[in-house]
Each structure stands twice: as C-alpha cells, then as structure tokens.
ZAPAGU-702210 format. One record per residue: x, y, z of N, C-alpha, C in turn. Coordinates in steps of 0.001 Angstrom, whole numbers, always signed. Atoms other than C-alpha are relative to their C-alpha. Layout:
residues N
{nX X, nY Y, nZ Z, caX X, caY Y, caZ Z, cX X, cY Y, cZ Z}
...
//
This chain:
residues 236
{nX +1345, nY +27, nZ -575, caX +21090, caY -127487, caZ +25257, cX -1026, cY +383, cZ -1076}
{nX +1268, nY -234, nZ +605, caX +17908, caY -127560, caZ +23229, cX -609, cY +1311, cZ +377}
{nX +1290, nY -1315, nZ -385, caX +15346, caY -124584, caZ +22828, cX -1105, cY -596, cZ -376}
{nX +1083, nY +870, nZ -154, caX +12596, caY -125452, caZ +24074, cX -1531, cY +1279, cZ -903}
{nX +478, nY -1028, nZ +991, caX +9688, caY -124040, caZ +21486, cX -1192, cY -131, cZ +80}
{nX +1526, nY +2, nZ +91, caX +6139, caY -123334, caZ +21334, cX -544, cY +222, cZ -969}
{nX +861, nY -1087, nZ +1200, caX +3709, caY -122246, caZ +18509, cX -1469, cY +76, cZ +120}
{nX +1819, nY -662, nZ +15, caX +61, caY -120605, caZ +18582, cX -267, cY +892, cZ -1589}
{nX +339, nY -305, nZ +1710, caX -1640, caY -120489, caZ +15205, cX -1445, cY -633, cZ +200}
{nX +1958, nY +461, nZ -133, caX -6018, caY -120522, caZ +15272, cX +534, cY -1272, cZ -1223}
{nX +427, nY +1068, nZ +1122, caX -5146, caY -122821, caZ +11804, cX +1237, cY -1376, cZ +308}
{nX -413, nY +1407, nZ -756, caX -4425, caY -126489, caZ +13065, cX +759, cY -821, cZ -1175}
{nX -1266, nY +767, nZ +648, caX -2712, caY -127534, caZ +9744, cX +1232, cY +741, cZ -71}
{nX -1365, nY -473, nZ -13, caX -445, caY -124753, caZ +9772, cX +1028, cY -260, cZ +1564}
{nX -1187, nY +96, nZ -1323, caX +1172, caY -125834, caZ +13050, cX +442, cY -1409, cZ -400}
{nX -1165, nY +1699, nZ +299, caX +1435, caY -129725, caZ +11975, cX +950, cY +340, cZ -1367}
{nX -742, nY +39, nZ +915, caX +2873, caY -128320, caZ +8974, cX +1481, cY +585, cZ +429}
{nX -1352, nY -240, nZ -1242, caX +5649, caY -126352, caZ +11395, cX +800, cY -767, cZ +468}
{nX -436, nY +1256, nZ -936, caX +5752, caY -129101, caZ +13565, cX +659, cY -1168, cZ -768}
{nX -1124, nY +1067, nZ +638, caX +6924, caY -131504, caZ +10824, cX +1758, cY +510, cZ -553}
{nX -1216, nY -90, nZ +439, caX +9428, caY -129419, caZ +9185, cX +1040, cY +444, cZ +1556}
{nX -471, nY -210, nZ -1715, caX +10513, caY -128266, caZ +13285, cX +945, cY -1149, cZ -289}
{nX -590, nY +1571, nZ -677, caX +11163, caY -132494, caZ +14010, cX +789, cY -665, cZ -1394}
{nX -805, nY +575, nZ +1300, caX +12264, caY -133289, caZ +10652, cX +1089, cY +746, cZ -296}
{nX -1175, nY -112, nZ +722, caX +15022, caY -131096, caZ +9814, cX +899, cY +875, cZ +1822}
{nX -798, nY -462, nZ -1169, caX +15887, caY -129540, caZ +13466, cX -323, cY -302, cZ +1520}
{nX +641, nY +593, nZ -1285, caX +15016, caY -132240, caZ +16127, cX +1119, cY -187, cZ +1338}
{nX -1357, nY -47, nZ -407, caX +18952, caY -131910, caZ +17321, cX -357, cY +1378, cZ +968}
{nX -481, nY -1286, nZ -911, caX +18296, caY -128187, caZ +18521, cX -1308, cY +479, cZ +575}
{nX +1258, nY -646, nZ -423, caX +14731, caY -127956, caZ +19420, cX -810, cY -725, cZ +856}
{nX +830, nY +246, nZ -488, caX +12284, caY -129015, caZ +21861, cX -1630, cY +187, cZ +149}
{nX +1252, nY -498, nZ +108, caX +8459, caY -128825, caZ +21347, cX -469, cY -206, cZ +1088}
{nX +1290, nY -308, nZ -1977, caX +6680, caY -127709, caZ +25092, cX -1610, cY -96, cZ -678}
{nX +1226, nY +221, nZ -103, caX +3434, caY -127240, caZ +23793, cX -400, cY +632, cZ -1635}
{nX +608, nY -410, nZ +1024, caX +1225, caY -126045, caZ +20699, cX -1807, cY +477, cZ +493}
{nX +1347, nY -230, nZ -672, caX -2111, caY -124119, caZ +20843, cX -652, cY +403, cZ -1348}
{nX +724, nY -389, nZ +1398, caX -5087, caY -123501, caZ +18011, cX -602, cY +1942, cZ +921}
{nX +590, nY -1327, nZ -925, caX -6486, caY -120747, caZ +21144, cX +778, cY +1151, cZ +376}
{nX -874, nY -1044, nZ -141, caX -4295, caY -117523, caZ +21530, cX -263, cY +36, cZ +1643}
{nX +442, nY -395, nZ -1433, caX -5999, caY -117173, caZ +25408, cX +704, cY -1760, cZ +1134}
{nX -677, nY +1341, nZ -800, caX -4921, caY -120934, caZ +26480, cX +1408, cY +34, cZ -310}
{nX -1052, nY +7, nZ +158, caX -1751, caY -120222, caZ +25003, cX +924, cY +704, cZ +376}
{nX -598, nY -1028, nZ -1307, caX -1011, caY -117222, caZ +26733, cX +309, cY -725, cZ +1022}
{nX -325, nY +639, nZ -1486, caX -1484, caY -119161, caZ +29983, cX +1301, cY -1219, cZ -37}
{nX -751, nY +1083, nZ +458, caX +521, caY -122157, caZ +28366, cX +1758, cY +1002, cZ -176}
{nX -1290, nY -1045, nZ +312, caX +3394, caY -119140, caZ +28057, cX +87, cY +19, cZ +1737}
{nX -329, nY -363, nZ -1460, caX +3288, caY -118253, caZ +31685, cX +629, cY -1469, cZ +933}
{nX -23, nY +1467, nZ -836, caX +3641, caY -122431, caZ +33056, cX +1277, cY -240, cZ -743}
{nX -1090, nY +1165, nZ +994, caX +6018, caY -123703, caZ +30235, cX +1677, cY +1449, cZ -55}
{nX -1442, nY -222, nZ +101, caX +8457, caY -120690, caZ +29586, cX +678, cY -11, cZ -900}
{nX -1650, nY +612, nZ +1071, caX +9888, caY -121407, caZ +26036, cX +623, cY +954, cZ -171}
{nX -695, nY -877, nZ +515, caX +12548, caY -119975, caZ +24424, cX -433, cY +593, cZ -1148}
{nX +183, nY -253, nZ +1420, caX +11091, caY -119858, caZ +21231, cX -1546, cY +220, cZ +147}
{nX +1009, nY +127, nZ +428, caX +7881, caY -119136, caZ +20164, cX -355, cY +446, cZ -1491}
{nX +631, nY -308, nZ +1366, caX +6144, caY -119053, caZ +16867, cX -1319, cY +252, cZ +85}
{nX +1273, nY -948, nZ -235, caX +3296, caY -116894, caZ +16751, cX -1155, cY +313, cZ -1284}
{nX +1014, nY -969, nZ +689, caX +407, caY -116174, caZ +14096, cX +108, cY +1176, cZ +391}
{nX +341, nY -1215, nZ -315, caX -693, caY -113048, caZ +13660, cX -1243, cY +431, cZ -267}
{nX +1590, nY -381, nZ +349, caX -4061, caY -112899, caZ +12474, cX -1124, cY -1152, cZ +672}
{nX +871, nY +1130, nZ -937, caX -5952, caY -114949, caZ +15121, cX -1153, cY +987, cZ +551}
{nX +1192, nY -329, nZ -797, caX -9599, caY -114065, caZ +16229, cX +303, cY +368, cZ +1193}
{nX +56, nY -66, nZ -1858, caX -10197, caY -112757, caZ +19987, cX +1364, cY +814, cZ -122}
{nX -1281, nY -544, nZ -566, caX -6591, caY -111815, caZ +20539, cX +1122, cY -452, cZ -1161}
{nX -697, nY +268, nZ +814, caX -4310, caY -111384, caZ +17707, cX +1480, cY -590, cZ +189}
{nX -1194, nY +176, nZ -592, caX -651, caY -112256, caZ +17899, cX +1132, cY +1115, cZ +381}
{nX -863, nY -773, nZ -485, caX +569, caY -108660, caZ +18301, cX -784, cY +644, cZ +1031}
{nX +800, nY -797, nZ -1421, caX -2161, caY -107886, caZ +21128, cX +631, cY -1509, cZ +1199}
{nX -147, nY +868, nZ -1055, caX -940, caY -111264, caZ +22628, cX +1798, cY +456, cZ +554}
{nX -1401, nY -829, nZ -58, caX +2900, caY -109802, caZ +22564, cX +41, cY +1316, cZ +1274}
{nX +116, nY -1332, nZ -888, caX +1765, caY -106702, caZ +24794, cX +229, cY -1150, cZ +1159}
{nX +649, nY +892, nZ -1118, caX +414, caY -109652, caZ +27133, cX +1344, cY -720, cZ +619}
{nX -1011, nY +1184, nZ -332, caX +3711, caY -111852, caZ +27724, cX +1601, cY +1648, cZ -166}
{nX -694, nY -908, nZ -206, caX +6108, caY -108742, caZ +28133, cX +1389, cY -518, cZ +587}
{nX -705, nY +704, nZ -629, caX +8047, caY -110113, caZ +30856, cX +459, cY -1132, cZ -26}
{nX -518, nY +850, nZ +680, caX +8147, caY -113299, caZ +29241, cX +1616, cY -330, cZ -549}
{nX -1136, nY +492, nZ +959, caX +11996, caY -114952, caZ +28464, cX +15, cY -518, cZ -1038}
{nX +236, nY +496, nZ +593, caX +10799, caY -115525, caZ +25472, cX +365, cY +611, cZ -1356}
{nX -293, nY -320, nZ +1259, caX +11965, caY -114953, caZ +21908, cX -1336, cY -342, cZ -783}
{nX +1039, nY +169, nZ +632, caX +8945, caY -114291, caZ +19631, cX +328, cY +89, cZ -1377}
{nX -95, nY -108, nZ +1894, caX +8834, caY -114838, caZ +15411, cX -1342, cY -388, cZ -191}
{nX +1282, nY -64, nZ +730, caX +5669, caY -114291, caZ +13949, cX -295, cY -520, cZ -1187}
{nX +224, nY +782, nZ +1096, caX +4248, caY -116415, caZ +11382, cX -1466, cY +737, cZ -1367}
{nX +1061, nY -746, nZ +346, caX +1951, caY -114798, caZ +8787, cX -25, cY -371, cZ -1656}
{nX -350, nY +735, nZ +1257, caX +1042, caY -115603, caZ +5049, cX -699, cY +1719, cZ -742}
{nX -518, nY -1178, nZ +777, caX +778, caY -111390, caZ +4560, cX +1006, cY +1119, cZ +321}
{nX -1416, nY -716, nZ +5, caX +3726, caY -109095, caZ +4019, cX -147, cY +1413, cZ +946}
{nX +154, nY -948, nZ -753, caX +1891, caY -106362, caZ +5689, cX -41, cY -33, cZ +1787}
{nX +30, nY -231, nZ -1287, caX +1468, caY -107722, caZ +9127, cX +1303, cY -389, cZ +541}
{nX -1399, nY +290, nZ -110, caX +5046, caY -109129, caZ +8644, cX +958, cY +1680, cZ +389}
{nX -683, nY -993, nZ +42, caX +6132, caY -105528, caZ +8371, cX -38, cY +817, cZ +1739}
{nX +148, nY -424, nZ -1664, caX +4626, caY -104612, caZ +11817, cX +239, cY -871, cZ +557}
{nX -377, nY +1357, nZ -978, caX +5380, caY -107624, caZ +13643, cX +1229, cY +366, cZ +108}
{nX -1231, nY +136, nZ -537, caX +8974, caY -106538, caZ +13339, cX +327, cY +1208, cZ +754}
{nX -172, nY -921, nZ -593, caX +8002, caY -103335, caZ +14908, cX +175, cY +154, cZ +1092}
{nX +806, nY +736, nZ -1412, caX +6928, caY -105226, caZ +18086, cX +1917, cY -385, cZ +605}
{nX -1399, nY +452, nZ -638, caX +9835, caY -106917, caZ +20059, cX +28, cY -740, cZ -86}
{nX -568, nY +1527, nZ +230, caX +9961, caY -109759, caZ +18017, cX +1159, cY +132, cZ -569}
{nX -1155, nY +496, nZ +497, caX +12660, caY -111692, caZ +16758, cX +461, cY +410, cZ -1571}
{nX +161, nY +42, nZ +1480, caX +11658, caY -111839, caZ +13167, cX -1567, cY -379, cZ -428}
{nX +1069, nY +632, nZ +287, caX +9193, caY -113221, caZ +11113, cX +187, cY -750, cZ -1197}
{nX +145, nY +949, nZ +873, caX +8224, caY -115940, caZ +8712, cX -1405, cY -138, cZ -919}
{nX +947, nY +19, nZ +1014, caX +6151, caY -115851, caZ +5591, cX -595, cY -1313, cZ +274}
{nX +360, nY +1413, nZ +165, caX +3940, caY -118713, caZ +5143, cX -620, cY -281, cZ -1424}
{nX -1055, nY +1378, nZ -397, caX +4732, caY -121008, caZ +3356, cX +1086, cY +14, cZ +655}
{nX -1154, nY -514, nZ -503, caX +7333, caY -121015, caZ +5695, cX +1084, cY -1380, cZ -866}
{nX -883, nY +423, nZ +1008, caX +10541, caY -121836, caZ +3513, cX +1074, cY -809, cZ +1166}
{nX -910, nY +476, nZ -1076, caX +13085, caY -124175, caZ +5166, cX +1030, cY +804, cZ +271}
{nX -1217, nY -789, nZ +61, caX +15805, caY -121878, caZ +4628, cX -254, cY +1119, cZ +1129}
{nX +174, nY -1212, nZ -1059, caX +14416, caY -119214, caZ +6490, cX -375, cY -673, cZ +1261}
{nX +336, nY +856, nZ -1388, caX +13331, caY -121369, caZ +9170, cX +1162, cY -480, cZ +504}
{nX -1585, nY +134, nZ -881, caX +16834, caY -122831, caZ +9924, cX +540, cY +1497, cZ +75}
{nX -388, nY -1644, nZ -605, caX +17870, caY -118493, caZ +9888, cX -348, cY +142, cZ +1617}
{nX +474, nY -312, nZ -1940, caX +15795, caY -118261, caZ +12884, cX +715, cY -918, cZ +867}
{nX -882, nY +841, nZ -1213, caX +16946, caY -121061, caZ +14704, cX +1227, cY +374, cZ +491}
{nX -1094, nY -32, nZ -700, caX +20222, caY -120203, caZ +14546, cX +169, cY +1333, cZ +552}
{nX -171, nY -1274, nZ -700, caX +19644, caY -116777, caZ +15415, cX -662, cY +27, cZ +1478}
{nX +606, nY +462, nZ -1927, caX +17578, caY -117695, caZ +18414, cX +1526, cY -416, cZ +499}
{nX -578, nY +948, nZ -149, caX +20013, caY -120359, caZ +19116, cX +1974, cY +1201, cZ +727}
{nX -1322, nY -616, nZ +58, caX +23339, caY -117510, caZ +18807, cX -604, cY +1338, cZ +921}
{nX +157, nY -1461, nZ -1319, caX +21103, caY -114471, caZ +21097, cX -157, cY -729, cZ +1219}
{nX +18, nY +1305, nZ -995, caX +20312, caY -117663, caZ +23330, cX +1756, cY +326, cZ +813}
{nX -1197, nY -15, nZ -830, caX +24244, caY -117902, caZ +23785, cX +677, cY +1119, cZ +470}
{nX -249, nY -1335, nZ -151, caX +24884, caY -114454, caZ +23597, cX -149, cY +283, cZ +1252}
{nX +285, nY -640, nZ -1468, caX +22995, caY -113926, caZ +26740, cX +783, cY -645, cZ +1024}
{nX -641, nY +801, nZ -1448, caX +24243, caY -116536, caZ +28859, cX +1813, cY +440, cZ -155}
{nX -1449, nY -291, nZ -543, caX +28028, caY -115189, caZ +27717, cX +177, cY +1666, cZ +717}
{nX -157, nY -1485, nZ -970, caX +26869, caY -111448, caZ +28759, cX -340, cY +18, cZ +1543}
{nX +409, nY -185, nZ -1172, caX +25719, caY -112243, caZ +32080, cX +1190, cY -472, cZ +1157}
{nX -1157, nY -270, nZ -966, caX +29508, caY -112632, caZ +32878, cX +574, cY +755, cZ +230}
{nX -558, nY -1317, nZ +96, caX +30536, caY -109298, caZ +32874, cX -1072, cY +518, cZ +940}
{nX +934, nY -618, nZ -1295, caX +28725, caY -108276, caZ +36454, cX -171, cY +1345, cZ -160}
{nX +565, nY -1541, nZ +221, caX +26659, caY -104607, caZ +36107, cX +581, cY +594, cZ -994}
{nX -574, nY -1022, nZ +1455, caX +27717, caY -104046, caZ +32341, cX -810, cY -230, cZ -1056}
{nX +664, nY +632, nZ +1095, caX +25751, caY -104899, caZ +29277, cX +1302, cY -6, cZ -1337}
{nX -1129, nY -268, nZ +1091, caX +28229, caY -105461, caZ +26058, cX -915, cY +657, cZ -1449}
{nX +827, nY -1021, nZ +1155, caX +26974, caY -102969, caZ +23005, cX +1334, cY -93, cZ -1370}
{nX -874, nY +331, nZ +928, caX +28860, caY -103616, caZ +19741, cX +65, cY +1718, cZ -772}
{nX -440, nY -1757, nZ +715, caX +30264, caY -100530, caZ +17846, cX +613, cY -238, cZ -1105}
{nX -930, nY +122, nZ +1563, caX +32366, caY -99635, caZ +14776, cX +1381, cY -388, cZ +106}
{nX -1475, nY +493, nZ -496, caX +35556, caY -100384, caZ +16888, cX -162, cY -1275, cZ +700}
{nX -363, nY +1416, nZ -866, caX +34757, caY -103423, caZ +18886, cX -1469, cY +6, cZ +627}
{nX +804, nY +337, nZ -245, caX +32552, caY -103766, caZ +21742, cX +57, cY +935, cZ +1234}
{nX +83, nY -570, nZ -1086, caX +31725, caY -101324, caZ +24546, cX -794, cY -961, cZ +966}
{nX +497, nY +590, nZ -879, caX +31096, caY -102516, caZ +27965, cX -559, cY +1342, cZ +697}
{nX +682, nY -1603, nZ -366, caX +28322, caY -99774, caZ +29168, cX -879, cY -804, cZ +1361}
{nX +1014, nY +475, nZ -1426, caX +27384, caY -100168, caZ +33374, cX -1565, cY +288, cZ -311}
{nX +1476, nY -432, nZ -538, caX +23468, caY -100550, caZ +33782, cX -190, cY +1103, cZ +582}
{nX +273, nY -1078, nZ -467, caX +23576, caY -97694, caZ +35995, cX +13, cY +1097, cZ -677}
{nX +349, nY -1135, nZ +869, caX +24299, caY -95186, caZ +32967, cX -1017, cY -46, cZ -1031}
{nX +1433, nY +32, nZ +781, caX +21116, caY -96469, caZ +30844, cX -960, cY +742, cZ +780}
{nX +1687, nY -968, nZ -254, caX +18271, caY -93863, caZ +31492, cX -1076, cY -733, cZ -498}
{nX +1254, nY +972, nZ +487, caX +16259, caY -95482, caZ +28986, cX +827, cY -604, cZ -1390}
{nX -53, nY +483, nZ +1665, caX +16484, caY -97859, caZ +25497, cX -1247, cY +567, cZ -733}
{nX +1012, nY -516, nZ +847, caX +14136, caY -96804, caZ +22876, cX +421, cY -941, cZ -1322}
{nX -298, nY +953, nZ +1222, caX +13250, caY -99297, caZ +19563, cX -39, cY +458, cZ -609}
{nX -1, nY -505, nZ +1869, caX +13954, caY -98205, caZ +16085, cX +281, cY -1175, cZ -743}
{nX +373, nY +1137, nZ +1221, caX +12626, caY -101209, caZ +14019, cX +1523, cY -857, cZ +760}
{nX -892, nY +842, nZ -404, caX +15895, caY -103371, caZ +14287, cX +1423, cY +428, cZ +789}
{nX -1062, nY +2, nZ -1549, caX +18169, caY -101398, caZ +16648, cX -685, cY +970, cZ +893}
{nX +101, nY -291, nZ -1438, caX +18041, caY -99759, caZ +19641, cX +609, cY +1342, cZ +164}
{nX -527, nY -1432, nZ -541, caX +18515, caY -95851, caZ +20780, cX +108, cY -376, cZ +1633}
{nX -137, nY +48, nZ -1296, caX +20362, caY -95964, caZ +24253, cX +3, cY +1459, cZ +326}
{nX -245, nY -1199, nZ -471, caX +20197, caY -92830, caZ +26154, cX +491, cY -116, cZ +1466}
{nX -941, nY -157, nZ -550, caX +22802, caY -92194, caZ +28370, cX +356, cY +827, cZ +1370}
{nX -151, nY -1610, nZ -1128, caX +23679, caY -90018, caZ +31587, cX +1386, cY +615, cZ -1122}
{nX -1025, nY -573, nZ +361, caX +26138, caY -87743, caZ +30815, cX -98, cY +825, cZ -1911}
{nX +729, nY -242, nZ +1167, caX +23805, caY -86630, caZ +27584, cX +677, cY -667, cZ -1318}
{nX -275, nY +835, nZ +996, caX +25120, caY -89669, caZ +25699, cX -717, cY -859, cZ -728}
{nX +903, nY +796, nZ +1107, caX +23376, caY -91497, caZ +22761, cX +689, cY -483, cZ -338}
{nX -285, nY +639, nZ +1062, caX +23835, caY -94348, caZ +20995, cX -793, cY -705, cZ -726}
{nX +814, nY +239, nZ +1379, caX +22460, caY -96162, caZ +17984, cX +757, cY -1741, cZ +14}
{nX -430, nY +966, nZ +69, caX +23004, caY -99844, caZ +18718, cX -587, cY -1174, cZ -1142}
{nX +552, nY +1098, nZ +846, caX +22350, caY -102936, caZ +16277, cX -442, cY -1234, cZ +260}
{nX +841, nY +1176, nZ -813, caX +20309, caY -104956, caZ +18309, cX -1219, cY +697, cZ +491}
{nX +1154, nY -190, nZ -437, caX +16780, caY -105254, caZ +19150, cX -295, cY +744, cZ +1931}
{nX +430, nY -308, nZ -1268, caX +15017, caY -103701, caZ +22165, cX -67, cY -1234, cZ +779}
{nX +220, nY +1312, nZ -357, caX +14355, caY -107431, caZ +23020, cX +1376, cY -435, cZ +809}
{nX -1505, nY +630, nZ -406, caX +18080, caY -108079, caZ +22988, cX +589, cY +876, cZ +1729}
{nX -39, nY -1048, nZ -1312, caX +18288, caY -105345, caZ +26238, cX -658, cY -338, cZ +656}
{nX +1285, nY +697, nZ -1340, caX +14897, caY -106346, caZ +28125, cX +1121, cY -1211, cZ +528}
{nX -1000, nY +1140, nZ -735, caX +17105, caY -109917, caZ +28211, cX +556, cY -328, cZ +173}
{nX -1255, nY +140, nZ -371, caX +20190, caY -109556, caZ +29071, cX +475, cY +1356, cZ +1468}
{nX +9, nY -691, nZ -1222, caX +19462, caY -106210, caZ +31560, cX -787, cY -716, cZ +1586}
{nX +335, nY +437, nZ -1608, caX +18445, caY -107128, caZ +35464, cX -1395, cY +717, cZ +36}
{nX +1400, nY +12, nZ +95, caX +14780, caY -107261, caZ +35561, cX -414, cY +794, cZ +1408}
{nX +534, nY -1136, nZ -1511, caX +14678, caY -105578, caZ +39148, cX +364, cY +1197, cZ -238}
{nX -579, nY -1051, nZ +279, caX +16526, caY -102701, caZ +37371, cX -1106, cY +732, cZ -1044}
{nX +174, nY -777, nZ +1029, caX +15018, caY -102257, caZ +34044, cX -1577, cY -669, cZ -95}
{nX +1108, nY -33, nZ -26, caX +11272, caY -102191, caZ +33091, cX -320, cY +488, cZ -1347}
{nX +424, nY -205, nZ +1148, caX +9681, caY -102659, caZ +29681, cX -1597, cY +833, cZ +26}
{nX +788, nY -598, nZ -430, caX +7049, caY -99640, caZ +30239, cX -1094, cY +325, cZ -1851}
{nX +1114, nY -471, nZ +1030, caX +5167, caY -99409, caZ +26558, cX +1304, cY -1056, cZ -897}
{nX -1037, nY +857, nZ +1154, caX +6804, caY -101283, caZ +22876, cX +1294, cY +380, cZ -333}
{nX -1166, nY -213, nZ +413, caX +8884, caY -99264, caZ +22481, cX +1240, cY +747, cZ +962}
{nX -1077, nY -646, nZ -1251, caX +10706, caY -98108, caZ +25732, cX -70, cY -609, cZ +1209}
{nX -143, nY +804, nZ -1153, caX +12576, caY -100020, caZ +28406, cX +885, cY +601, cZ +949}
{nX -519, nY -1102, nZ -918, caX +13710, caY -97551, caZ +31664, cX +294, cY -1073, cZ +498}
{nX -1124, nY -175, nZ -1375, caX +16229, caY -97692, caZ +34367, cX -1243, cY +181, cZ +1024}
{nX +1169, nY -370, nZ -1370, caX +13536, caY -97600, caZ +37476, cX +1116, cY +1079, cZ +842}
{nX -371, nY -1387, nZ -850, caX +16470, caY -95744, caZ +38961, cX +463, cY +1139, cZ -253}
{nX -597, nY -1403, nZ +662, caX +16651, caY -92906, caZ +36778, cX -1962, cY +624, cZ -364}
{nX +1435, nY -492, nZ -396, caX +12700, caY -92302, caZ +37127, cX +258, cY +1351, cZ +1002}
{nX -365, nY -1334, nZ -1265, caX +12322, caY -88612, caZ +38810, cX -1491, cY -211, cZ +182}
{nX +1586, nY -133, nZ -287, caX +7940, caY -88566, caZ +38393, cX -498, cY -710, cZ -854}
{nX +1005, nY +933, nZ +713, caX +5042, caY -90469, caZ +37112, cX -1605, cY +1248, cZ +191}
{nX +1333, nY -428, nZ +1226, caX +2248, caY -88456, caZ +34738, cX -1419, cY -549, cZ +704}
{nX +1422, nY +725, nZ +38, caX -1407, caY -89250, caZ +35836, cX -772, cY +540, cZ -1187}
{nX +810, nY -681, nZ +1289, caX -2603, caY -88606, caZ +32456, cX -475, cY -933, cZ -985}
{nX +363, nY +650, nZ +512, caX -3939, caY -90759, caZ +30034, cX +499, cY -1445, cZ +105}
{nX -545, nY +1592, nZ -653, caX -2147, caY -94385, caZ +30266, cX +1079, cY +176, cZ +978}
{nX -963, nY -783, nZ -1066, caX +500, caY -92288, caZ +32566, cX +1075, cY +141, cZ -1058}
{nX -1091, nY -263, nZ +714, caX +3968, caY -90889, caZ +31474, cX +1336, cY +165, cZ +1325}
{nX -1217, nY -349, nZ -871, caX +7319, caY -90944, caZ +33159, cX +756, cY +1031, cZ +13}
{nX -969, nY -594, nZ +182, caX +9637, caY -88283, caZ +33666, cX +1466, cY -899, cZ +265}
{nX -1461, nY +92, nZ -285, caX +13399, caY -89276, caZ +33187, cX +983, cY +704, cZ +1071}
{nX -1319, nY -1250, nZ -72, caX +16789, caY -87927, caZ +34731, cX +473, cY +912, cZ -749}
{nX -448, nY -959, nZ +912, caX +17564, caY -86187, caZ +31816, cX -1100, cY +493, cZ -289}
{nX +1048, nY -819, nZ -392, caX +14239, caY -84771, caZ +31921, cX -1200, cY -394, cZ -1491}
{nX +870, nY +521, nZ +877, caX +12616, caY -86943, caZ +28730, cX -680, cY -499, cZ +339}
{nX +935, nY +365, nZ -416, caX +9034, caY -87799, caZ +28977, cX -711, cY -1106, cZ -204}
{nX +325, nY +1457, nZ +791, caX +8237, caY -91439, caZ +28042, cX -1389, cY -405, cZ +340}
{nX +1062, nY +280, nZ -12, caX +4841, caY -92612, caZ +27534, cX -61, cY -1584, cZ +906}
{nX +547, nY +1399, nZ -781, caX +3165, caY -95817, caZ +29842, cX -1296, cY -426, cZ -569}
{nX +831, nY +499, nZ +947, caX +1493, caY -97945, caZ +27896, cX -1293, cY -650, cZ +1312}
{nX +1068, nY +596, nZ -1374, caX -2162, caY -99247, caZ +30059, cX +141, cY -1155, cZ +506}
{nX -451, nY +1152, nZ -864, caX -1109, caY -102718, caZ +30344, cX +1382, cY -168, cZ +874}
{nX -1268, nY -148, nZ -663, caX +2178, caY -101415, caZ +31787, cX -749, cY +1129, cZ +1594}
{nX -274, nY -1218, nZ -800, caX +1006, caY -98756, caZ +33961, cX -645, cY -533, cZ +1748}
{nX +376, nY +253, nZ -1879, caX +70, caY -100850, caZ +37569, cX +1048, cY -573, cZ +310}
{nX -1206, nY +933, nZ -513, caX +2931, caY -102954, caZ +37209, cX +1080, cY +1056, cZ +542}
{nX -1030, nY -1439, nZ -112, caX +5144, caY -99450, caZ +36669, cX -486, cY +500, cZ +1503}
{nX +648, nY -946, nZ -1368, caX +3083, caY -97968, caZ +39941, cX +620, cY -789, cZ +1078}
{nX -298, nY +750, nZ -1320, caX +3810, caY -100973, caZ +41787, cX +1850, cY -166, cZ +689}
{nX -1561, nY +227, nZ +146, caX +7522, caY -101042, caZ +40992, cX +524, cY +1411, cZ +1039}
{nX -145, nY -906, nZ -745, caX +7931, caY -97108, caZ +42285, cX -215, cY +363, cZ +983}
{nX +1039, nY -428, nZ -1133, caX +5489, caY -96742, caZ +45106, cX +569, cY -617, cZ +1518}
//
C-alpha cells in the first residue's frame, strides 16, 4: 500500500522541486493528496485528507511549521520537516517529528525517510496484534508492556522515558510519536510536546497557568493551552 503524502512549504519552487524528485524516484511507494504554499489551508487540508506523510517547512509566515505541529496533534500523521537551516533542523527533532531534511534535499536522505515512514507505517499495523500491549524493544529482545501500566511517556529528543506503575522506568528507542500511534487514543492523550498520559492514571487537574495534571505516582505534568479543553473534556 502506498503512503499517501502531503507537503506545506510558503516557497512554491521548493515543493515542485520535492514533488519531482517524490514522482521521479519513489512513485512505487508514494501517493501525493495534496500540496499547500498557505500553512492555515493546509492545516485544514490535514484534517479532510489524513496523510501519512507529511513534509513540512519550517520557516513559514503566519504560522510556522512547528506552531502548525502543536495544531495537528491528533493527527495520524508522520511529520519531517524541511528547512535549508541546521538550527531549526535541530528543534524540529525536538517536536514529534519524524526527522528532518536539509534543503537541498539530497536524494539519499529522502529515500531514508521513506523507508523509515514506510517500516513505522508497518510496524504499527504489526503491533496492533498483540491486544492491550504495546511492544518496547530492549537489550534482550522485545518487551510486551500492557497499556494499563503506562502512567505517562515523556520525549527525550529521539527516545522515549516510560513511567511505569510499580515505580518502573524505562528508556526506550523510539520516538514519543511512535507511542501516541500505536497506543488507543481513548486511553492515551498527547497533553503538551513532550508528554503523552494514561487518562486512567490521572488522580487531579491544576487550574494554574495552562493547567497541570497530577499522576498515580504522584508526578506533576504540565498542560500545554492548546491541550488543556480537550484534556478537561476527556476527564469531566
């Protein structure tokens, strides 16, 4: 099955320049849904279409590409940021993207992504056979850890702090991203960038500045403002 792919970039040659090397060297594994020069039509163009992929600027007027990232949260969407400096490359991978791509974007690195989309793509659809477990890779193999003992994930750049009942931690090698989409969306809740709770390991909710959660294990996680009605609505 194709991934179906989007890209939003304000500069209209850097997307036909995408868009050729996209159809020219990977028209076998990709599908182009839509393209946008507007970050605000493209948002909406995210909510109708759905891709798997997206390719993102990052330095766009109005709404950049890591204020548009807050915006598409819930989104099934794999994000890689496109950028032609090293500095917003460095934060972009702070975010819950995929990766990112210098521009000129090099072919080499451009088939990387694909197939890494392409291999968390299959990834998911083979974890969602193992009913109420997520699979977490280790130094021995592969733990199968029930949803019900995640309290919360927490991002550290390219892996993932799980916290545990039973005052267990781990230090996984996968994105926060890779957890939002492969955990049960009525369960788990991406509440700020960098922390995605258990709704049923919530004890209280903070009225304090963008709000804060208390945990089960009694850690206090911040609620980011574009999270904090959805979070109200989820508990209440």
């Amino acid at each position: 099955m194709k991934l179906k792919v989007a890209i939003i970039d304000d500069e209209k040659h850097a997307i036909e320049t995408l868009l050729f090397d996209l159809k020219e060297y990977h028209s076998n594994d990709i599908e182009i849904v839509f393209t946008a020069t507007n970050p605000v039509e493209g948002l909406k163009k995210l909510h109708t279409e759905k891709p798997d992929l997206l390719f993102l600027d990052v330095d766009m007027p109005g709404l950049s590409g890591l204020d548009l990232v807050e915006l598409m949260q819930d989104l099934p969407t794999w994000v890689v940021f496109t950028t032609a400096h090293l500095e917003y490359a460095v934060k972009a991978v702070e975010t819950l993207a995929s990766g990112y791509l210098l521009k000129p974007v090099q072919s080499d690195d451009l088939k990387r992504i694909i197939e890494k989309v392409k291999a968390e793509k299959q990834n998911k659809k083979t974890n969602q056979t193992v009913s109420g477990k997520i699979p977490v890779p280790d130094a021995d193999g592969i733990e199968l850890i029930p949803w019900d003992e995640i309290i919360y994930c927490k991002s550290d750049s390219n892996y993932c702090e799980l916290n545990l009942t039973g005052e267990r931690r781990i230090v996984a090698s996968k994105t926060l991203k890779y957890f939002e989409s492969n955990l049960p969306v009525s369960q788990f809740y991406r509440i700020h960038k960098s922390y995605l709770v258990n709704l049923h390991h919530i004890k209280k909710y903070l009225k304090h500045d963008g709000g804060e959660l208390v945990m089960s294990n009694g850690k206090v996680l911040p609620v980011s403002r574009n999270s904090r009605d959805e979070i109200l609505k989820r508990i209440l």
